[in-house]
N, C-alpha and C positions, 0 to 999 in steps of 0.2 A: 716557670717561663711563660710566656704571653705570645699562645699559639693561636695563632686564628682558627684553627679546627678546632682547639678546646671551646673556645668562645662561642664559635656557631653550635656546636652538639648542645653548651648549655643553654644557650638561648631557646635550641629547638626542643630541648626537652621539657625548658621549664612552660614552653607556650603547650607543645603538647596537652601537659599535666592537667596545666589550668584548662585546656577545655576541657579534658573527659573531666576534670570534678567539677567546673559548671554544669556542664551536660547531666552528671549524673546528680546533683542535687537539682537542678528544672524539673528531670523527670519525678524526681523523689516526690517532689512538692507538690505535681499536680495528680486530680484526686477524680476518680471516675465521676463524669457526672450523674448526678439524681436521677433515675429513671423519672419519666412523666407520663400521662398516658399519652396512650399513640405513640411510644419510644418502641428500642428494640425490646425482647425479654429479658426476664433477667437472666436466662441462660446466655442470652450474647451477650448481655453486660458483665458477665462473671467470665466471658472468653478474653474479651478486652480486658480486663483485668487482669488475669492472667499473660496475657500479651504483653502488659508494659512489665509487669514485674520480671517477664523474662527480660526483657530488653533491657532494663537496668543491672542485671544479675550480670548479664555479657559484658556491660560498657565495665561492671565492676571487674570482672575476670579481666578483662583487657585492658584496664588501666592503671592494675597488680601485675600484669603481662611487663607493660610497658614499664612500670618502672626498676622491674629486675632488671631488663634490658639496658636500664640508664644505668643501673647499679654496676652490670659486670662492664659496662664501656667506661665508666666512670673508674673502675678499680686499671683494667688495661691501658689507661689513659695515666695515671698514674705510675703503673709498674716501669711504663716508657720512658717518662721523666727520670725516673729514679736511675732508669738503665743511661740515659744518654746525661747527665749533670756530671761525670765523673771527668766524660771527656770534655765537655764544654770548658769545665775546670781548668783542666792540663792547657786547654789551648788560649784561655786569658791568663795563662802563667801561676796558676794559684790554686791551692790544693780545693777539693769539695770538701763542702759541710753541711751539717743537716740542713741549714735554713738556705745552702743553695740547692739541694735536692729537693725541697718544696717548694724553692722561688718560681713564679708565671713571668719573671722575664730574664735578661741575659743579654751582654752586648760581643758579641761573634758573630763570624760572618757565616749566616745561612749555608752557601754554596759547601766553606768544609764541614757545617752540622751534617748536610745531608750527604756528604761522603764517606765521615763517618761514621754515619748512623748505618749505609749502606755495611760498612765492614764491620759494625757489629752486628747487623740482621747476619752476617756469614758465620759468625763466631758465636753466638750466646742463642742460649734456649728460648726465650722467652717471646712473646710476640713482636715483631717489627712494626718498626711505626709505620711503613707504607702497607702494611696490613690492616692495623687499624682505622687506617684514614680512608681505607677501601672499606673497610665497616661504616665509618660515618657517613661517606659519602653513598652510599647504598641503604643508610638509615632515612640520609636528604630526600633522597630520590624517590624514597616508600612514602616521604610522609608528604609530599609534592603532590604523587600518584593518588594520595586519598583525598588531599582537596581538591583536586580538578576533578573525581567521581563524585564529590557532596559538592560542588558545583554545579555537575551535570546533572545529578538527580533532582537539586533546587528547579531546575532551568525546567524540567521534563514532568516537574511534578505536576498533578491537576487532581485539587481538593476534592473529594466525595464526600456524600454523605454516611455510606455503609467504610468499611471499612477495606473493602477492595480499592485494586489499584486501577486507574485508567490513563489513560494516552490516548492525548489530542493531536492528531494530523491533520493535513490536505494541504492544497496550494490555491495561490493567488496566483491568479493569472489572467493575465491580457494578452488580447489578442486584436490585431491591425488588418484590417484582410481590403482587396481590391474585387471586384468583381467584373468580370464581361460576363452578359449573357443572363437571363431572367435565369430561377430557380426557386424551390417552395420555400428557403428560408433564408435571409439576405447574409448572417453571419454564419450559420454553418449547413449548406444547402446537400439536401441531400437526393435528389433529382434537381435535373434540369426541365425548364417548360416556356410555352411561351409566354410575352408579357400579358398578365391578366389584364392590363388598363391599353389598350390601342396607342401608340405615339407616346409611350413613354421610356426614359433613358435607359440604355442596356449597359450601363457601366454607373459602379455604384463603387465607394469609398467610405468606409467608417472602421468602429473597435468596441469592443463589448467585454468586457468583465464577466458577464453572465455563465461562464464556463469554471467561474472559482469554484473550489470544493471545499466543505472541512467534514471530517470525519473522525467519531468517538469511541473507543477502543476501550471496552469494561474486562476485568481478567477477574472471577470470581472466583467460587471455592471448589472445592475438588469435591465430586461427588462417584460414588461407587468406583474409585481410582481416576474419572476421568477428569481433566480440566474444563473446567468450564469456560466461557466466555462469553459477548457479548459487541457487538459494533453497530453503528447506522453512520450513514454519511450523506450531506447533502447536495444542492448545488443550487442556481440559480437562474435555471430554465426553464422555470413554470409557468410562463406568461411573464406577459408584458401588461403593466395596471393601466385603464384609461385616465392617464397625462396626461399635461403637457410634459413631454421628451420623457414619454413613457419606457423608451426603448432603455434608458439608463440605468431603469428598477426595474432588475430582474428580480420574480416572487420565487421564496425559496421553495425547496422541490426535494423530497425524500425519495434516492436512487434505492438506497438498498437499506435493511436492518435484519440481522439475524443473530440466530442463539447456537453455539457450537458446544458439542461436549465431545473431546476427543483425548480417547486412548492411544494406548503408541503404533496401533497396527488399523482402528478404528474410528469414521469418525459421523456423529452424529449431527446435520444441520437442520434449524426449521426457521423461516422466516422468510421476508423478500430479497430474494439473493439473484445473482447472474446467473446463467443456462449454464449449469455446467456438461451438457451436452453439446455448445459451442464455447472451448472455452477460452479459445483464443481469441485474438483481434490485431490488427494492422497496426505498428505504431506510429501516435500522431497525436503532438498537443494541439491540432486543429479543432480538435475533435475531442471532447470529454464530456460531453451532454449524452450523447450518443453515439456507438463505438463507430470508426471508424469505417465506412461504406457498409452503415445499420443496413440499408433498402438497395445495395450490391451485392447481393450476396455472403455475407455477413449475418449471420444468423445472432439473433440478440435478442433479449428481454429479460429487466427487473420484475421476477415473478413470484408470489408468492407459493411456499413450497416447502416440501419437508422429506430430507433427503440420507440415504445412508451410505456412505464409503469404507472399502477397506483395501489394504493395502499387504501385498504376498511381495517380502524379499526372495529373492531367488538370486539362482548362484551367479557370480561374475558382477555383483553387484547391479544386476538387474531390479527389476521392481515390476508388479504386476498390479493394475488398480484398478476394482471392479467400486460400479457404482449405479444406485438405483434411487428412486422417487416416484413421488407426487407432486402436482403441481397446480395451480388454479387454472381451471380451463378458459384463456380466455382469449379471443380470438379478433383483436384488435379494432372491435367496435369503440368511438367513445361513449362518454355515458350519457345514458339519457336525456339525465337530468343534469345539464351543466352551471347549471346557476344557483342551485341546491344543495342545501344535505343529504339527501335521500340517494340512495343506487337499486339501480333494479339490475336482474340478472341478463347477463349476457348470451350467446348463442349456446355456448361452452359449459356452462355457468347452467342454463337450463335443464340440460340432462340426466344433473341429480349424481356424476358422477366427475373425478379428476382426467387431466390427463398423467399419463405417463409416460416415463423417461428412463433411458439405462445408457449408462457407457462403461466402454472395458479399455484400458489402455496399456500399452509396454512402454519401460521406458528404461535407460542404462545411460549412465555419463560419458560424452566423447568431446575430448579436446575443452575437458573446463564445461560443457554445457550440457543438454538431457538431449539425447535421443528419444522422440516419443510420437508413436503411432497409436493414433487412437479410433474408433468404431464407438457408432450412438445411434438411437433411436428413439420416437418419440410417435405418441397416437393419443387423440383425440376426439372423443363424437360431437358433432354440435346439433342442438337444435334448433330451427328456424322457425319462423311466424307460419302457425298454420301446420304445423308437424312434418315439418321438410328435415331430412336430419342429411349431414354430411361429414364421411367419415374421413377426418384431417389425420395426417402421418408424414414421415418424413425419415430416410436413412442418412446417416452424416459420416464424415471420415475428417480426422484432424490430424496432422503432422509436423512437427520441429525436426531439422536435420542441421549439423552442426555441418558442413562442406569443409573448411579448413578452421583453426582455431578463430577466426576473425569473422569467418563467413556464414551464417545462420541462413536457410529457407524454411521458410514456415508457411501454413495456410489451410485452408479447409474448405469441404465438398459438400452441398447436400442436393438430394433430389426426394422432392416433396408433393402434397397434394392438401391443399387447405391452409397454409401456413401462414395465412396475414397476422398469424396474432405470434410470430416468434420472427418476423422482418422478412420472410420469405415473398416472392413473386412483388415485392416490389409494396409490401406492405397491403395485398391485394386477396382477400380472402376466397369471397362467391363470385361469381356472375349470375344477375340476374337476365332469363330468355325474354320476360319481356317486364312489364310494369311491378316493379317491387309490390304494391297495394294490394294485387290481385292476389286471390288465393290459390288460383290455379297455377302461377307463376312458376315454373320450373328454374329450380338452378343448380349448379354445378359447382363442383369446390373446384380450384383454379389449379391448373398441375403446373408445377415449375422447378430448374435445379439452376444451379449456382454456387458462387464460391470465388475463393480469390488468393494469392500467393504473394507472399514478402520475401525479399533477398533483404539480409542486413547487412552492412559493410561495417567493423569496427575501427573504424580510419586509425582513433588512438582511443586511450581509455577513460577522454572525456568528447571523442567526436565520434559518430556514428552520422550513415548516412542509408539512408531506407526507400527500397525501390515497390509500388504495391500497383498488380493491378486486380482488376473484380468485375465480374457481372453478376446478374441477376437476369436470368430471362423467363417471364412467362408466356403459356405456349401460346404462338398465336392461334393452331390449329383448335383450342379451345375458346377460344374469342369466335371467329370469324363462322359465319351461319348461325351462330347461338345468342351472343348477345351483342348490344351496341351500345356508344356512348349515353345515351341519352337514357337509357334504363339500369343504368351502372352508376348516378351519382356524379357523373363526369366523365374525361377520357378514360380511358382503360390503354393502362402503361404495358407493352411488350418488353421492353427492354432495356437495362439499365446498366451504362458500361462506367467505369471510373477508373483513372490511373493517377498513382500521386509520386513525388520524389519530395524528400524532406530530408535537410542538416539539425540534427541535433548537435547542442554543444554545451557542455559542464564544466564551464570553470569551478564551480566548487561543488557537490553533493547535493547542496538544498539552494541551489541558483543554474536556471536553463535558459539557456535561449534556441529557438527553432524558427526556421526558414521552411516554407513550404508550398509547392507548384499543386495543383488539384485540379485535374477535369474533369468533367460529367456528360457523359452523351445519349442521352435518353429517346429511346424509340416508341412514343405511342401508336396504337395498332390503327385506328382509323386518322390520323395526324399526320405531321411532316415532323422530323426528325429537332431536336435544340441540344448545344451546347452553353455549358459555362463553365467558364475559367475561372480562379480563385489562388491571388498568391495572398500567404496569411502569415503574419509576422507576431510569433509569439514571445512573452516574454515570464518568468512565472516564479517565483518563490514559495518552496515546499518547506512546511512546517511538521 
């Protein structure tokens, strides 16, 4: 009889078949290549080798799988015919006969086939046809399920040279922003100040690109149980090249690259990575050059470092996560040499030693999200010209609190002493008492605390709406009698307030758009007071 379920099983088996024995004669055929010099060894050439012969060995096991699988649906597919031709028979008036218990068609009306097929599924041992068409169609549905994964994996693949696997991300993003009010950077300002040039306009209008990211994800081989791995990611905030409408080439710019090797309870990091003694930040696609109010209180830096965590389950599905390092001492000078190759050593950097860092955190799931209180620390000596040394440090405290299932407050504290080179005091390291040049010059590492707090609203589970605010204050009692503008490089900033409100919104996964309000009210110490306002219309696609 001429079932359309018979017909799609066979179609789908014979398409099946033929690719796994394409597949597995491709693989059959192709042939390690020749070592050369400067290739792998031949110990990895003989791992590879062994690699494809498993891989072929499986597609064989599974394409021996696959066709018992066709065999016994093939035999049940059959046994059903045989069970339902008898009545098909009686009911075109005419007895059955062999060649109509192997005929593929029949002229009867459906509707009484499948009622009595139903009342022999009631009476006879044998499998029901709505049983096996729940096989086929469950056969459909697996072999659907593995091409849209060898779809996905095609889409997601990204060719290397070793034979590790990587993953390409980041996003493309633009950003529209409106400006009132001067500030040190026209697309993503992060203090406010007055206008550098006398009589010129305090409202500005444009959009920059320069905030796209991509980032490269290496997953290599497992060493003494741990996995390894690998990432760096970029952007395109390194300057602006002398143009014309230089502003539109932004020079690419290495944020972070490091090396992980972690076990299931431990984990080993070295390279330039984020503070993970602040490890939080405000969310805001305004802002992805620099986290979100870097110079309010938002403690930040891409630092090089080499760091160890571990991680204690405890009961109630709690978690305990202690965490220690090293890190390059450097305290937010630029370099010397800006139009060079060369670097010479920083204040930090001088000493001949790192700084250091430790955090310990708690954390337990509440309402879908982590509960997590965390405590850090961090110290640092610097040297200055002339053997002035100033001893940088800094206590921090970070927190996530889930309020209701919708409502997240998060944020973080620090109070510090020298901290220009991790965004503290306003990006403001020394005071100099009087003329930098002089040897007798006295200075001071600058004391300062700050910090800032976020309410999340999860409106729905692609809109979210985020309320932040922040300061940074350094002290003025440490400015005022000690140093002044004019021996300082410029003014000397006391205080740095900012508040933002921003709609996020996810129609799909890897497609955002964000809305977003930004103020800045910055107090310099011998100065009068500047704002700027900043609405910044983002739009962005994650890869």
């Amino acid at each position: 009889m001429n079932n359309p379920g018979t017909l799609a099983l066979r179609t789908s088996a014979a398409f099946m078949a033929a690719v796994l024995l394409l597949s597995i004669t491709g693989l059959a055929q192709q042939s390690p290549p020749a070592p050369q010099p400067g290739d792998a060894s031949l110990r990895e050439l003989d791992s590879q080798v062994r690699d494809l012969r498993a891989v072929i060995e499986q597609l064989r096991t599974e394409n021996l799988q696959s066709r018992a699988e066709m065999r016994e649906l093939r035999q049940e597919l059959q046994d059903t015919r045989n069970l339902l031709a008898p009545l098909v028979a009686s009911m075109n008036g005419r007895p059955a006969s062999p060649a109509a218990t192997g005929s593929a068609s029949y002229s009867g009306n459906p509707a009484s086939i499948a009622s009595t097929s139903e009342a022999t599924q009631n009476t006879s041992g044998p499998p029901a046809a709505s049983d096996i068409g729940s096989r086929v169609q469950r056969l459909e549905e697996s072999t659907q399920l593995l091409g849209s994964k060898i779809d996905e994996q095609y889409q997601t693949k990204v060719e290397t040279a070793a034979k590790y696997r990587a993953r390409l991300s980041g996003i493309v993003l633009m950003n529209a922003f409106h400006n009132v009010g001067a500030s040190d950077n026209l697309d993503l300002p992060d203090y406010a100040q007055q206008p550098t040039v006398p009589g010129t306009s305090q409202t500005s209008l444009g959009a920059t690109l320069r905030q796209t990211e991509i980032g490269l994800e290496i997953f290599g081989p497992t060493l003494a149980g741990a996995k390894s791995s690998a990432n760096v990611q970029f952007d395109f905030f390194g300057g602006l090249p002398a143009t014309n409408n230089g502003v539109n080439f932004g020079i690419a710019r290495m944020q972070t690259a490091s090396l992980h090797l972690d076990w299931q309870d431990t984990s080993v990091i070295a390279g330039q990575d984020s503070l993970f003694i602040s490890p939080l930040s405000p969310t805001s696609f305004a802002s992805l050059a620099t986290p979100t109010f870097a110079y309010a209180g938002n403690l930040w830096g891409w630092t090089p470092q080499l760091r160890v965590e571990h991680r204690f389950d405890l009961a109630g599905r709690q978690m305990l996560t202690l965490q220690g390092g090293i890190l390059d001492n450097l305290d937010w000078e630029p370099p010397a040499n800006q139009y060079t190759y060369t670097r010479t050593a920083q204040a930090g950097e001088s000493t001949g030693q790192p700084a250091y860092a430790a955090r310990t955190a708690w954390s337990r799931p509440v309402f879908d999200h982590q509960l997590t209180f965390g405590v850090a620390g961090y110290y640092g000596r610097q040297r200055w010209p002339w053997s002035r040394y100033v001893d940088a440090w800094a206590g921090m405290t970070d927190w996530q609190i889930p309020i209701l299932r919708r409502l997240t407050l998060s944020g973080e504290f620090y109070r510090g002493r020298g901290v220009g080179g991790l965004g503290g005091a306003i990006g403001q390291t020394i005071l100099y008492g009087g003329s930098p040049m002089n040897p007798l010059t006295s200075i001071h590492g600058l004391d300062s605390a700050g910090g800032w707090s976020q309410l999340k609203f999860q409106l729905t589970p692609k809109l979210e709406l985020n309320g932040v605010f922040a300061e940074d204050n350094a002290f003025a009692s440490d400015v005022r009698g000690f140093a002044t503008d004019a021996n300082n490089f410029g003014p000397i900033l006391g205080r740095n307030r900012g508040a933002l409100g921003n709609l996020i919104y996810r129609p799909r996964s890897d497609l955002l758009l964000s809305a977003e309000f930004r103020r800045l009210h910055t107090f310099p110490v011998y100065d009068s007071a500047s704002v700027t306002n900043q609405v910044n219309l983002a739009m962005g696609i994650l890869f």
